[in-house]
C-alpha positions in Angstrom: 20.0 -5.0 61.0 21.0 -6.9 57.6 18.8 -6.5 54.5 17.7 -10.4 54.6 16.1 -9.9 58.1 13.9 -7.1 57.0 12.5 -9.1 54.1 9.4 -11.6 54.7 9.9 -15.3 54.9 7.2 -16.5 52.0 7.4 -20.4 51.3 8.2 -21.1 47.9 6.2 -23.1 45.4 7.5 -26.1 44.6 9.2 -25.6 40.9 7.1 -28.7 39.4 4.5 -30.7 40.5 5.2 -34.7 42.0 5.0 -37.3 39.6 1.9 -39.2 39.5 2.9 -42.1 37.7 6.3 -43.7 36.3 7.7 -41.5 33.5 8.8 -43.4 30.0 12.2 -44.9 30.7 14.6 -44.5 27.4 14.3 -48.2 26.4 10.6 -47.6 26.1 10.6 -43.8 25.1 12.6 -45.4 22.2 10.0 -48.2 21.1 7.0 -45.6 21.6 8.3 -43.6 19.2 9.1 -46.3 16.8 5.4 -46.8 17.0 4.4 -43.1 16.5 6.6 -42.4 13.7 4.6 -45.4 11.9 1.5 -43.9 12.4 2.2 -40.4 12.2 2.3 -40.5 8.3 -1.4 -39.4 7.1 -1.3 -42.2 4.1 -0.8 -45.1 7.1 -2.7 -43.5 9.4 -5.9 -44.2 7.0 -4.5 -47.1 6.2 -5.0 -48.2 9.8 -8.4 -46.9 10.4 -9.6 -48.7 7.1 -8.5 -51.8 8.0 -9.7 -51.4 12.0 -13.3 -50.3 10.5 -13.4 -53.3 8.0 -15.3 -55.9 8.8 -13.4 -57.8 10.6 -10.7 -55.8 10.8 -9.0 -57.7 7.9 -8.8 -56.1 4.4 -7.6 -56.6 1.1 -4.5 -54.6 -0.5 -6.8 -54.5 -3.7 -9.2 -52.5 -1.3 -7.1 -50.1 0.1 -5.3 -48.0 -3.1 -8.6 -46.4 -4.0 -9.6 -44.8 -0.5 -6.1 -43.7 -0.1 -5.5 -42.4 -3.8 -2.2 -44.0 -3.7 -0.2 -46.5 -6.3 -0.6 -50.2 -5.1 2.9 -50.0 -4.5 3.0 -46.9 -2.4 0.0 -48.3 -0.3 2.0 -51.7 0.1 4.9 -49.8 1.4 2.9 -48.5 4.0 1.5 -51.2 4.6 5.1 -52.7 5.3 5.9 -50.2 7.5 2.6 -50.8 9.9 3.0 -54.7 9.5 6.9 -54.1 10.7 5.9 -52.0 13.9 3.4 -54.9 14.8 0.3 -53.3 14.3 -1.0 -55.1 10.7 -0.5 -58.6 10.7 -0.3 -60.0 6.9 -1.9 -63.5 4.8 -1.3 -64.1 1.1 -4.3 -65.3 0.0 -3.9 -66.3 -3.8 -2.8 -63.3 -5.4 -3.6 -61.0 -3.1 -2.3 -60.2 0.2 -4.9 -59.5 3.2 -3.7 -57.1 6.1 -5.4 -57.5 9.9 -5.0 -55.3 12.6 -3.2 -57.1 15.5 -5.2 -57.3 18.0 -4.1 -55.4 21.4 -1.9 -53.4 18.9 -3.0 -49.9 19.7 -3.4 -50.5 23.5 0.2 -49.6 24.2 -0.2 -46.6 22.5 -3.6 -45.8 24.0 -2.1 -46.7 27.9 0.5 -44.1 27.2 -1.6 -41.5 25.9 -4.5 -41.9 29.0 -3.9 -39.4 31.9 -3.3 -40.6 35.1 
């Protein structure tokens, strides 16, 4: 008799479960985290929340240095960098420059983040 043949057949697990939904391709794995690197600063992070609380959702650059304890020109580069991933849009109004939270912005990030 060979060894094998005195040891019990016992079925396996499988080594990882089956995929329940599509996994991130690396086109779009690559734009997600374009997206997440924008917001994972804690400065812009506030920054968005302000603006998404305000009424509105709109709020003035001359509103947003004093929450943040930040330089106007620290807060306005921040403020670039959400404007450039798409989710602030910007209006110059006078002097002052008004920033709006795109709408839909965050539900790519949200749909990604939600469990199957």
């Amino acid at each position: 008799m060979s060894i094998p043949s005195l040891l019990p057949l016992i079925e396996a697990p499988a080594c990882r479960a089956p995929l329940t939904r599509q996994p991130l391709d690396a086109g779009r794995a690559a734009d997600l985290s374009r997206l997440l690197k924008a917001i994972a600063d804690p400065a812009r992070l506030r920054l968005l929340s302000i603006v998404a609380a305000s009424e509105g959702q709109e709020a003035c650059v001359c509103d947003l240095t004093e929450p943040v304890g930040l330089s106007q020109p620290t807060v306005s580069h921040h403020l670039k960098v959400l404007t450039e991933a798409g989710f602030l849009s910007r209006s110059k109004r006078g002097t002052w420059v008004h920033y709006a939270l795109v709408p839909g912005a965050l539900d790519s990030l949200a749909a990604v983040l939600v469990t199957a």
